[in-house]
Phi, psi and omega in degrees: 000146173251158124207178180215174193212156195248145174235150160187130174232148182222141130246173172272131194281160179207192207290176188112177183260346181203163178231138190282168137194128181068020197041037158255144181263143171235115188294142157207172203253024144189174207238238179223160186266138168202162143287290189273228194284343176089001196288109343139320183264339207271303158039264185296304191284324173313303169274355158321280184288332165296010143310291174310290186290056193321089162270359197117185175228205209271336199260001195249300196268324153227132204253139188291350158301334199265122146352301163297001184240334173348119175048015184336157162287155180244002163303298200336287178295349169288323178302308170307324147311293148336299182247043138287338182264316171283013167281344197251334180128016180243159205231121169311102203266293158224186179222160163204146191217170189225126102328128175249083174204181186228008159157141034261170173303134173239005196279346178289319196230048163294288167336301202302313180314322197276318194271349163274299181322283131022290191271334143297343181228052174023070181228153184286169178260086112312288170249058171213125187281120163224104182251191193235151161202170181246149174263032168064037169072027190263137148081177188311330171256009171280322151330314186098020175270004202189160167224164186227181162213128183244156172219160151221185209173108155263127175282107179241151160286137215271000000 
């Protein structure tokens, strides 16, 4: 059996120097508003896959009120996801995420993103995508307020 599933994380940009994605730092001139590390793709893909498997979303598992997530790493939690979907009997197939911004630039750390992603959910990297796009200077991150992310997560029973 398959299934899949959707993801989509958004922040507000705030004062720093860099931004997580994808679990790579990425220099930039202001950082992320977050409870945790702020990664936008790693996120995305989080609720992508408790989605597929229906678990809930990210907010469930981990709630930005609780302490403990306080600046969390989003490896972190992507791993923890990974292995909550195979606790349930699901085997990752492939992942694809979009970054929704207008800077920083991302095609320099794309790979890097794509070579994490990858090594959190033991996957070859084939399958796993990351591309980048801009809304053409439209809505809040075309603004420059913000950045998004979208996923999807294919599932097969393990």
């Amino acid at each position: 059996m398959l299934r899949i599933g959707q993801g989509l994380d958004v922040h507000a940009f705030s004062a720093g120097d860099h931004v997580m994605l994808g679990g790579e730092r990425v220099a930039h001139d202001r950082g992320i508003a977050a409870h945790s590390d702020g990664d936008v793709v790693l996120h995305a893909l989080c609720d992508a896959l408790l989605g597929a498997a229906a678990l809930g979303d990210i907010g469930r598992h981990f709630p930005p009120g609780d302490a403990r997530w306080a600046d969390a790493d989003s490896r972190l939690l992507l791993r923890r996801v990974a292995e909550l979907v195979a606790k349930e009997g699901w085997s990752v197939v492939n992942v694809d995420a979009t970054v929704i911004c207008e800077a920083p630039r991302l095609a320099p750390h794309i790979e890097a993103m794509r070579r994490n992603i990858a090594s959190e959910l033991s996957l070859e990297l084939g399958a796993v995508s990351v591309k980048a796009t801009t809304t053409e200077r439209l809505g809040f991150c075309g603004r420059g307020e913000g950045i998004g992310a979208i996923a999807v997560a294919l599932l097969s029973s393990a």
